[in-house]
C-alpha positions in Angstrom: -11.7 -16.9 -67.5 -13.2 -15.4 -64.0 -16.5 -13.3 -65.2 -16.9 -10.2 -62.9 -19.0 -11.8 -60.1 -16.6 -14.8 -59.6 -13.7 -11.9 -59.1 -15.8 -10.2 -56.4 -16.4 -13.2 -54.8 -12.6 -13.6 -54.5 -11.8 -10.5 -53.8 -14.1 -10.7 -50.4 -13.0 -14.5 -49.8 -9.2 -13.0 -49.7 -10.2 -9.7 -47.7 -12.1 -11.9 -45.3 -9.0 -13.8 -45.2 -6.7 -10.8 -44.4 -9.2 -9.5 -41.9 -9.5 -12.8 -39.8 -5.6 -13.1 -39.8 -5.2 -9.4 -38.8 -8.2 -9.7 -36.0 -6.0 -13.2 -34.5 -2.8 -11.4 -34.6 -4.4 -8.7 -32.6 -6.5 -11.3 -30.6 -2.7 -12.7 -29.1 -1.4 -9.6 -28.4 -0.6 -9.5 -24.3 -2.9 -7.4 -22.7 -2.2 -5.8 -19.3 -5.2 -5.3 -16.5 -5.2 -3.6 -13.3 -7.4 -5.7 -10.5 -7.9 -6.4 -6.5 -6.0 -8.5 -4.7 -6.8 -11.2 -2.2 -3.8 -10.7 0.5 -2.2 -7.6 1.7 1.0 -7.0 3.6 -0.4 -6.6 7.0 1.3 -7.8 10.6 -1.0 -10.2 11.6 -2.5 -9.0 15.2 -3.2 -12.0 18.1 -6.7 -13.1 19.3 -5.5 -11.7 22.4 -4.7 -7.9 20.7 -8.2 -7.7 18.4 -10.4 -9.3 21.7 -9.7 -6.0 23.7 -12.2 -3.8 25.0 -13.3 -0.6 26.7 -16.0 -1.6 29.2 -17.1 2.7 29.7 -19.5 3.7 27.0 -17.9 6.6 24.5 -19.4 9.9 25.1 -20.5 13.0 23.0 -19.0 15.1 21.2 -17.3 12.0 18.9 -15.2 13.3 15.7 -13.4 10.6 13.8 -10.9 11.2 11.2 -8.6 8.1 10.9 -5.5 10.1 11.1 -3.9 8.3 13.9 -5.3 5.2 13.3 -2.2 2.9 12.1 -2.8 -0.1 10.4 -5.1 -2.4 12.0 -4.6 -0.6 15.5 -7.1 -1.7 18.0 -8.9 1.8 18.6 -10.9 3.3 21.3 -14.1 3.6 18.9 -14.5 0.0 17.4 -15.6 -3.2 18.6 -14.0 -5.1 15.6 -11.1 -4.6 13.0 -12.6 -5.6 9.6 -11.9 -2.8 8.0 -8.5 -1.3 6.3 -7.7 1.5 8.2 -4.4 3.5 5.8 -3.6 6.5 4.6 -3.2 5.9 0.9 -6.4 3.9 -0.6 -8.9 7.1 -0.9 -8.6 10.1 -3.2 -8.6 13.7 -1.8 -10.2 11.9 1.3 -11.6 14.9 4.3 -8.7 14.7 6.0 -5.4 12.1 6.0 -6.4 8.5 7.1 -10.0 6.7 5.6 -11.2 3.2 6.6 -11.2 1.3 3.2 -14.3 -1.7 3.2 -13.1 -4.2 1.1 -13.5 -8.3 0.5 -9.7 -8.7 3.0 -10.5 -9.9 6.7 -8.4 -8.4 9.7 -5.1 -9.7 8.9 -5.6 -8.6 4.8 -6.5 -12.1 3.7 -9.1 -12.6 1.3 -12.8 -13.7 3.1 -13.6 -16.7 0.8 -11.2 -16.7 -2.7 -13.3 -19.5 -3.8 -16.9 -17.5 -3.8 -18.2 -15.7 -6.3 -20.9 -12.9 -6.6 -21.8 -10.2 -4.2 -22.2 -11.3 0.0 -21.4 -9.6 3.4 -17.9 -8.9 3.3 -16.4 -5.8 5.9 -17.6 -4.7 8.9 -17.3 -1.4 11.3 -19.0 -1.4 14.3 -18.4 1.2 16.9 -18.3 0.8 20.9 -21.4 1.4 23.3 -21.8 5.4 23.2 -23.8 7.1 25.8 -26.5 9.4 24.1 -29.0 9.5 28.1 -29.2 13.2 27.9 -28.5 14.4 24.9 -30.3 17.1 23.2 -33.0 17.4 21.2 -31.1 17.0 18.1 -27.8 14.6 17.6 -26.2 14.6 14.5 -25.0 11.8 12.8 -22.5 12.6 9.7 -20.1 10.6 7.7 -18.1 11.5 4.0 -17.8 8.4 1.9 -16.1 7.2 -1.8 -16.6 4.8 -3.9 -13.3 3.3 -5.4 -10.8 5.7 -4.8 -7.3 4.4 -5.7 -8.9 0.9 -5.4 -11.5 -1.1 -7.5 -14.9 0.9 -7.3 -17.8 -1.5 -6.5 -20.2 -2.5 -9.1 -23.8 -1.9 -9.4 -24.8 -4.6 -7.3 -22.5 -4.0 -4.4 -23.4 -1.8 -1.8 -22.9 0.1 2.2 -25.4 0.2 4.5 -25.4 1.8 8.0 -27.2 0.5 10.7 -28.2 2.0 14.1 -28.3 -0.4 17.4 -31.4 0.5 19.2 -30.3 -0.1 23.5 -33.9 -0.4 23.7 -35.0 -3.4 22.0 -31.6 -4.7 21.8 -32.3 -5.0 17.6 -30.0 -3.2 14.6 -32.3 -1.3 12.4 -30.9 0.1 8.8 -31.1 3.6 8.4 -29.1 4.3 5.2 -27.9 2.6 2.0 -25.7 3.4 -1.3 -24.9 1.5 -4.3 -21.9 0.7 -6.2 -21.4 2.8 -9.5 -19.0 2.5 -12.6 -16.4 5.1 -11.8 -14.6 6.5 -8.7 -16.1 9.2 -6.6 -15.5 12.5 -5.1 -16.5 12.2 -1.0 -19.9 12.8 -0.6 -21.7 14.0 2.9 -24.5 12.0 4.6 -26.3 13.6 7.5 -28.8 12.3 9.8 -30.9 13.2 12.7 -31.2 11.1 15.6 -35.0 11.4 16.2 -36.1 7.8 17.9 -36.2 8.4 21.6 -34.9 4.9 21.4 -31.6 6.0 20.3 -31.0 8.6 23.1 -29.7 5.9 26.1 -27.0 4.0 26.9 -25.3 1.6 24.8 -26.5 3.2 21.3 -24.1 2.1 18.7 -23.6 2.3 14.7 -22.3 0.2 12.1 -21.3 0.1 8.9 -21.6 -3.4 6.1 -20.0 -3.3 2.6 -21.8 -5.6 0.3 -19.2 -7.0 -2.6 -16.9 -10.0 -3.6 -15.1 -11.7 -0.5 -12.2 -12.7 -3.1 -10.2 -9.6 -2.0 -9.5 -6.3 -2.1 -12.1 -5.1 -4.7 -15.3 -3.3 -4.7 -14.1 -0.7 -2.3 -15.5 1.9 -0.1 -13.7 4.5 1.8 -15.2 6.5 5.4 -13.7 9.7 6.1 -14.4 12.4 9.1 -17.2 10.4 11.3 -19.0 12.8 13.4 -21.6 12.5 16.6 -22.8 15.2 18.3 -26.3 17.0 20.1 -28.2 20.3 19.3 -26.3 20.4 15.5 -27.8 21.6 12.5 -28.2 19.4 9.0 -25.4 22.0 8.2 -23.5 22.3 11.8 -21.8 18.8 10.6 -18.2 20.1 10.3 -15.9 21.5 12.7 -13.7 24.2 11.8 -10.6 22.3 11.1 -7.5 22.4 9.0 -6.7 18.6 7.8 -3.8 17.6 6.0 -4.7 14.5 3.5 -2.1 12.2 2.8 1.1 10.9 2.8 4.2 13.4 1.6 6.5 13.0 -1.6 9.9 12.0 -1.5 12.5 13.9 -0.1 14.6 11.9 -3.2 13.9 13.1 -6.5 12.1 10.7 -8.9 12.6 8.0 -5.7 11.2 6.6 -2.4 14.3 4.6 -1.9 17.5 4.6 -2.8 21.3 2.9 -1.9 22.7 4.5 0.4 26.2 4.3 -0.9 24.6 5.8 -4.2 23.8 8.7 -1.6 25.5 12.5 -2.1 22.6 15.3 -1.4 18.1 15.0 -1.2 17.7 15.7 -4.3 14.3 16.9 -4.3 13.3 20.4 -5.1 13.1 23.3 -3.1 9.6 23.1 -2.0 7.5 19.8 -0.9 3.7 19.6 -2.0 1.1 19.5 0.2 -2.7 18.7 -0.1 -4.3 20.2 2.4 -7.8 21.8 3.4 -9.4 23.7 5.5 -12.9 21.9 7.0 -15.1 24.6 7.4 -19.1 25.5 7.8 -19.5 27.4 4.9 -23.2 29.4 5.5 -20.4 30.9 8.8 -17.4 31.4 7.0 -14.7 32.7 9.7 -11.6 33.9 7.3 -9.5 31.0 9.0 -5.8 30.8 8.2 -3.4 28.3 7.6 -0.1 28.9 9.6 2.7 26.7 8.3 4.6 26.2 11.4 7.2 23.7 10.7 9.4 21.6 8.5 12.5 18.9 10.5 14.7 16.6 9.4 15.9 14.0 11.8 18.1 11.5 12.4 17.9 8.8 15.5 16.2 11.6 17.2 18.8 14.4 16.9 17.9 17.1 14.9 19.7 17.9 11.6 17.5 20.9 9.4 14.7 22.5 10.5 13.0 25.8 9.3 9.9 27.9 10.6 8.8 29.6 7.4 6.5 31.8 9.8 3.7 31.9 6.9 0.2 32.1 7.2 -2.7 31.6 4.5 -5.8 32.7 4.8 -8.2 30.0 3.8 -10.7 32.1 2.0 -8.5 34.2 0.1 -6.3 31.2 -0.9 -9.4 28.5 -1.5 -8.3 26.0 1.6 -12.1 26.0 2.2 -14.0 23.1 1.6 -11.6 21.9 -0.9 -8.4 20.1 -1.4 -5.1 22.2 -2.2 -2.0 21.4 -3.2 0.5 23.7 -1.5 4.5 24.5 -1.5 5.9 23.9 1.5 9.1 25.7 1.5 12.2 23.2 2.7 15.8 24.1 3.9 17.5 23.0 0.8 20.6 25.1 -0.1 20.5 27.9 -3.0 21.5 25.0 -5.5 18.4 23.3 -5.1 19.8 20.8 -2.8 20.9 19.9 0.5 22.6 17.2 2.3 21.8 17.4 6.2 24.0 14.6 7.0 27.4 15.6 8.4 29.3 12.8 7.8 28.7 10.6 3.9 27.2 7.7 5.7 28.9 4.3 5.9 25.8 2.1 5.7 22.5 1.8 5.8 20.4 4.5 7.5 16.8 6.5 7.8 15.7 10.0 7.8 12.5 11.3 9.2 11.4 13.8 8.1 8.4 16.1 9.9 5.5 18.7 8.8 3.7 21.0 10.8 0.6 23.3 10.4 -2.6 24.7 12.3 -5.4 26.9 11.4 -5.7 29.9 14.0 -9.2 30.2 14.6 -9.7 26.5 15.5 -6.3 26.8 17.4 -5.0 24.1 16.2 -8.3 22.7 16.0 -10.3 19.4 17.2 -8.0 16.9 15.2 -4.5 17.6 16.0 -3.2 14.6 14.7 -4.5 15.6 10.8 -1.9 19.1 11.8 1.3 16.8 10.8 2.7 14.3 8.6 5.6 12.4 8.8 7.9 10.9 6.1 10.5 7.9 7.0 13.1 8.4 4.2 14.8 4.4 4.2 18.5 4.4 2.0 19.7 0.6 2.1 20.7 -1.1 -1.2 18.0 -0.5 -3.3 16.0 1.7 -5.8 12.4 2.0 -5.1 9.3 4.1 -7.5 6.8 2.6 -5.2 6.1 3.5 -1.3 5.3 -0.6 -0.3 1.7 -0.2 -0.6 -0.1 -1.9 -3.3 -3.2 -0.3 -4.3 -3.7 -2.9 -6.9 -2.3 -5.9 -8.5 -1.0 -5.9 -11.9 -1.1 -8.6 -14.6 -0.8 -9.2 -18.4 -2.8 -11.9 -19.8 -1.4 -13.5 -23.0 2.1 -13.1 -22.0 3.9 -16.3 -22.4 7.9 -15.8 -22.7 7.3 -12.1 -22.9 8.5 -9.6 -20.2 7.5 -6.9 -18.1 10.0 -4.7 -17.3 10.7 -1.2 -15.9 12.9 1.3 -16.3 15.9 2.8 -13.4 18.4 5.2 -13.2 21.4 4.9 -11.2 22.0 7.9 -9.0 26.0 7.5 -9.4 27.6 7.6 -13.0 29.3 4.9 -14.1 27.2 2.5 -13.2 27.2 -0.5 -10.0 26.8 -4.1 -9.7 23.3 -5.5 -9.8 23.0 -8.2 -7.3 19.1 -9.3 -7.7 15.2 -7.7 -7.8 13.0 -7.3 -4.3 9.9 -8.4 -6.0 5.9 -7.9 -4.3 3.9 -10.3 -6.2 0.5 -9.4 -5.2 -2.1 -12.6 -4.6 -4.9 -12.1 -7.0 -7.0 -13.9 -9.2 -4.9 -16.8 -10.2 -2.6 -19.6 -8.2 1.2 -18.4 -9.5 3.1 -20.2 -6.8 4.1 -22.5 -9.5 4.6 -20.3 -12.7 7.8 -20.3 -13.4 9.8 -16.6 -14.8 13.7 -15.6 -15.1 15.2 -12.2 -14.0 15.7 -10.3 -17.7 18.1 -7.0 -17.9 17.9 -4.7 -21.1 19.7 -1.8 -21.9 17.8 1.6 -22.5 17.3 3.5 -25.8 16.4 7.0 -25.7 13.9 5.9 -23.3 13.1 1.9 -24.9 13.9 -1.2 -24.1 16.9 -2.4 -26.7 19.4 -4.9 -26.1 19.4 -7.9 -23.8 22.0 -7.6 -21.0 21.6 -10.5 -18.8 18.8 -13.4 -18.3 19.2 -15.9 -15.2 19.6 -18.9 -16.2 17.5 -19.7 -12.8 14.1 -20.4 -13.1 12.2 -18.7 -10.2 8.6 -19.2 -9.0 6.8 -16.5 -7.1 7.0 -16.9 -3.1 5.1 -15.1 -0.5 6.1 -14.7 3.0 3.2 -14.9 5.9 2.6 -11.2 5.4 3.4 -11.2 1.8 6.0 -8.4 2.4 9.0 -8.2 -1.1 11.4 -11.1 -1.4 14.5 -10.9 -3.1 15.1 -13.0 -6.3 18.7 -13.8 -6.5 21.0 -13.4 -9.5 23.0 -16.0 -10.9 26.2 -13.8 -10.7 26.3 -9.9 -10.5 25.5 -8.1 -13.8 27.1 -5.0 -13.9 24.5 -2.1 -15.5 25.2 1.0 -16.7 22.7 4.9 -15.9 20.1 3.6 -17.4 18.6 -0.2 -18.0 15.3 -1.8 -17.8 15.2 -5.0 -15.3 12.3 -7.0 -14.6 11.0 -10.9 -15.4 9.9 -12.9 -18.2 6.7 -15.0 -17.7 7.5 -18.6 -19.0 3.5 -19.3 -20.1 0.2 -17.6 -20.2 -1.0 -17.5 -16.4 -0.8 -14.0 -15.6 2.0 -13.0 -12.8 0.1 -10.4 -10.2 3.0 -7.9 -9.1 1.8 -4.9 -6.7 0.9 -1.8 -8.5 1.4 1.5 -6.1 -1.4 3.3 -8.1 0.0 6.8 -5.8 3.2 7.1 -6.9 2.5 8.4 -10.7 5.0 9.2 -13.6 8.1 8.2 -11.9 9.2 5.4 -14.7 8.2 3.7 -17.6 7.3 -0.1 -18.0 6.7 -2.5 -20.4 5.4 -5.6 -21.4 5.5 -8.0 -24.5 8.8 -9.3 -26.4 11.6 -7.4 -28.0 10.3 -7.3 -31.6 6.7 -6.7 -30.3 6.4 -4.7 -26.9 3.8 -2.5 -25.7 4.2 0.4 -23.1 2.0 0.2 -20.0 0.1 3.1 -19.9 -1.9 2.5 -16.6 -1.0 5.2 -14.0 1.0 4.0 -11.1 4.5 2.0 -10.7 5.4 -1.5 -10.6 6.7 -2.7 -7.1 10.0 -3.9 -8.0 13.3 -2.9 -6.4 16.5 -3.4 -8.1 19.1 -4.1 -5.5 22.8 -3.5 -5.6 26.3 -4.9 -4.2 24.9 -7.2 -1.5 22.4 -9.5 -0.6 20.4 -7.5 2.4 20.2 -9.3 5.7 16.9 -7.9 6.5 14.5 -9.4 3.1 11.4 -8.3 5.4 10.0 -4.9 4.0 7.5 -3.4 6.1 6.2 0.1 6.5 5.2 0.5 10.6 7.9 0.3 13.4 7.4 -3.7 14.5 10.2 -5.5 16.4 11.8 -8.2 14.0 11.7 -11.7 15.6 15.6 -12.4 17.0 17.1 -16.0 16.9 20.5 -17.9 16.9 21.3 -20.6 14.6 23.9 -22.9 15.2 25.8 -24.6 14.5 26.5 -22.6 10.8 27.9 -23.9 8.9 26.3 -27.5 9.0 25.5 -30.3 7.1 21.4 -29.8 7.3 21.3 -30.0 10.7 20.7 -27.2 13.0 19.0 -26.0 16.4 16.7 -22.3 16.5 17.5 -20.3 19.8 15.0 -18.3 20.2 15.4 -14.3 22.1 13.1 -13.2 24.3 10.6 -16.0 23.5 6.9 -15.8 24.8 5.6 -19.1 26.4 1.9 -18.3 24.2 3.6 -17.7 20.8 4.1 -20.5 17.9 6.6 -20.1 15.1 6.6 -21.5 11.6 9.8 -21.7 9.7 10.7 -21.5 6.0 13.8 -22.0 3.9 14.5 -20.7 0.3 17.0 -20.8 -1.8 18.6 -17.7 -3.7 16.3 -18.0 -6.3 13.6 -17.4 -3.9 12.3 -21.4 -4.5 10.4 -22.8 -1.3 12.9 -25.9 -0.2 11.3 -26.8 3.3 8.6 -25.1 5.7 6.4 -26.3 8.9 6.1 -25.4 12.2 9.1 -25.4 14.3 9.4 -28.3 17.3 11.7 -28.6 20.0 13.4 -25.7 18.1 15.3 -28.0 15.5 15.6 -28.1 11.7 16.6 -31.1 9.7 16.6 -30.5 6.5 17.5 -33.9 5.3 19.1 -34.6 2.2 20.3 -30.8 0.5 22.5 -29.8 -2.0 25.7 -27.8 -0.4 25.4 -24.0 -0.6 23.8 -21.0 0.7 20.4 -21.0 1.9 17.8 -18.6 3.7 15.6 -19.4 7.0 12.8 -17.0 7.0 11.2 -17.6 11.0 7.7 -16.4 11.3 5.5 -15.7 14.5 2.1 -17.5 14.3 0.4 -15.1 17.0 2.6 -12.0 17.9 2.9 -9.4 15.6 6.1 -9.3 14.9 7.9 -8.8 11.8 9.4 -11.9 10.4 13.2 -12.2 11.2 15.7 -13.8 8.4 19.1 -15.6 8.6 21.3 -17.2 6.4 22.4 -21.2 6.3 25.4 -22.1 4.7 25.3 -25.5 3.9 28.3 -28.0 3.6 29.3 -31.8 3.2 
């Protein structure tokens, strides 16, 4: 017999039970995480490119915007190229084009993966600038963000801005701001040039983020750099209409798609764009917004183009001082669509696509370059959410033979033959180069991952290229899928797998992660970078996003039996090459640095194989060829 204090003894023994069960089973569910990155796919820039110099000092009035800085271009302002200089990192930035500080050198690779804790990580300092002569009050201004799109810097992390006094030849610190817990709006900063010092020859300014050298985290983001004499605290903005980033598709729900999926753009009849209009408020000049312009291009020959001949005034409207998000009307055809090709196309091609305004009383203003955007529309064989630029990596800890997984739509009905997945694993926190995953394909269920289609029987290990630009991951054999299906990997343990996350692009799909019987949706806002491709194996697995010449070679003699020679086009006597050879699974087989312009690859199965040649000094973009291998 159990007297009344024995049963309540049991009764908490089993619910302590239950509880510890039900706090395990909860304990192993996969849990997915957004963090930095310690590489990014940027062209690597020679000594010879980052050394150059402009021996005349820069001279008043200086306004600096970013917006036609590309990449890591070696600028007329700056004396080094630490910083991230994009279009896509900050949030409602000044104007289109920021300087993002982070832990990544020059050529995006992480300053020291192995340290921990806070040190001196990026660096902008600008050219000599002539102040002798300047009046009695120069303005220094500056907008600045913490975080944005990327990891917002802790407590402990910080940007300081230094001064270079000619005088005594010593950097003095004249400003400092700490890291926070969440991302924020621009903020101003103003200040007077009062020391006499300053007002010489060969004055300069410079900028130190203070954070984790491990990659891209703890972020800080310049916009809208301004230096100029006899200014107010409140004469720091010119009266300027800015643009503020990149454009959305032309391709509804897409940035990419096949071109032989291709019938009409099937965006809507209007394009959003953020825009604002810089302005001093306390002298508030009713400036409009004229929207001048909208093309479409093709190889230079024009193929729709409209003038919508509208104008906004800024006041009225709220451009001032603010970011807005504003129709742009394109010349899409009273069915919501429009195809300005003349002909279907019979392979792969590119659009460009181009949009114009000004503000009349700045006419167009001082930044002309923050008057236009362009958008390069790419159709080859592939479906893409994301635009190639990861703000963040993505992993899911806990993970071990579950997937993660996204969802497409095919543009075609009927459905097409899937031939393999571009795949941007993003280097991050962990060594992956040896976790092992297979290609999984599930069908879709009112929106939910249901049956298993197709799972490789190859087992495939992340690779990164010298600019860690997408790979494609072979299938086995071509899986055909219908509208709608869900493709992505399945980890084979519990090391997280980085992939790119394009934290931009928002609501375009939905992913998930875990196992078919237990699968969770990820709910962090952004896109996976994977791209499904379809029918063929591209020739060009190099994905970048500025124009850069692709490295041209021969290879012969192909077929052969492991043996080969490299003839090389247009070959600079300073530049050094590097080669590496996959398989289709994307599996490293051989690399090193190419001799005497020959490859044995000694004993090798028989079959088709890839040779991936990069440039050690030039920036080029890495050009591809396939081996076929026989007896």
């Amino acid at each position: 017999m159990l007297y009344p204090i024995q049963r309540s003894w049991i009764l908490l023994i089993s619910f302590l039970i239950l509880f510890c069960l039900s706090f395990s089973s909860f304990a192993q569910r996969p849990v997915a995480k957004l963090t930095g990155f310690s590489s990014m796919p940027i062209p690597e820039k020679s000594d010879l490119e980052i050394s150059k110099k402009t021996a005349a000092s820069l001279n008043l009035p200086l306004l600096i915007d970013f917006s036609s800085f590309e990449n890591q271009s070696d600028s007329i302002y700056f004396e080094d190229h630490y910083v991230f200089f994009n279009n896509h990192m900050a949030q409602d930035p000044i104007s289109k084009g920021v300087a993002t500080f982070d832990g990544l050198n020059e050529y995006g690779r992480a300053y020291d993966i192995s340290k921990t804790g806070t040190d001196t990580a990026d660096m902008l300092t600008s050219k000599p600038i002539n102040l002798n002569g300047a009046g009695d009050t120069v303005l220094f201004s500056f907008f600045y963000q913490k975080g944005g799109f990327g990891e917002v810097p802790a407590f402990d992390d910080s940007l300081s801005l230094r001064f270079f006094n000619p005088v005594t030849q010593k950097w003095n610190s004249v400003w400092n701001v700490s890291g926070t817990s969440t991302t924020s709006n621009f903020k101003q900063v103003s200040i007077p040039i009062l020391n006499d010092d300053y007002l010489n020859d060969g004055f300069k300014f410079r900028f130190i983020s203070f954070g984790s050298l491990q990659g891209a985290f703890d972020n800080w983001h310049l916009d809208y750099l301004s230096l100029n004499e006899n200014l107010g605290l409140k004469d720091s903005l010119f009266e300027d209409v800015a643009l503020l980033s990149q454009t959305q598709s032309l391709i509804k729900d897409y940035e990419s798609m096949p071109w032989f999926h291709y019938d009409t753009l099937l965006n809507e009849q209007t394009t959003q764009l953020k825009m604002r209009m810089n302005i001093i408020e306390d002298v508030l000049t009713g400036g409009n917004i004229n929207f001048n312009f909208f093309k479409i291009s093709q190889n230079g020959t024009t193929l729709k183009a409209s003038k919508p001949g509208v104008s906004k005034n800024a006041t009225t409207e709220g451009f001032v001082n603010r970011r807005v998000v504003y129709p742009f009307l394109s010349p899409i055809n009273n069915n919501g669509t429009f195809n300005p090709l003349t002909y279907p196309p019979t392979s792969e091609f590119t659009i460009n696509a181009e949009y114009h305004i000004s503000g009349t009383n700045s006419s167009p203003g001082p930044q002309q370059t923050n008057d236009t955007l362009y958008r390069k529309q790419e159709f080859k064989n592939y479906y893409a959410y994301d635009d190639g630029s990861a703000e963040r990596a993505y992993a899911v800890e806990g993970n071990q033979d579950g997937f993660i997984i996204a969802n497409y739509q095919l543009g075609i009905a009927g459905g097409d033959s899937l031939k393999g997945v571009y795949i941007y694993f993003a280097p991050a926190s962990y060594d992956i180069t040896q976790n092992e995953f297979s290609i999984v394909v599930y069908s879709n269920k009112n929106g939910l991952p249901d049956t298993l289609i197709y799972e490789s029987d190859s087992i495939y290990t992340p690779q990164f290229t010298s600019h860690n630009f997408y790979l494609p991951y072979v299938l086995d054999k071509s899986v055909f899928v219908r509208n709608n299906f869900f493709v992505g990997i399945r980890q084979k343990n519990n090391i997280p797998l980085s992939l790119g996350f394009d934290v931009f692009n928002q609501n375009r799909n939905s992913s998930f992660y875990g196992k078919l019987n237990d699968y969770y949706q990820n709910l962090d806002e952004g896109v996976l970078m994977m791209r499904p491709f379809f029918r063929y194996l591209p020739n060009d697995i190099g994905t970048v996003e500025n124009e850069i010449s692709e490295i041209g070679f021969s290879l012969f003699p192909n077929p052969n039996n492991g043996r080969f020679r490299i003839e090389l086009e247009n070959k600079d006597s300073n530049d050094e090459f590097e080669y590496h050879i996959l398989n289709l699974s994307g599996q490293l087989i051989k690399s090193g640095k190419l001799n005497n312009e020959e490859i044995d690859m000694g004993s090798i199965k028989p079959g088709i194989y890839i040779l991936q040649l990069n440039s050690l000094k030039l920036n080029s973009k890495p050009g591809f060829k396939k081996i076929m291998i026989t007896n």
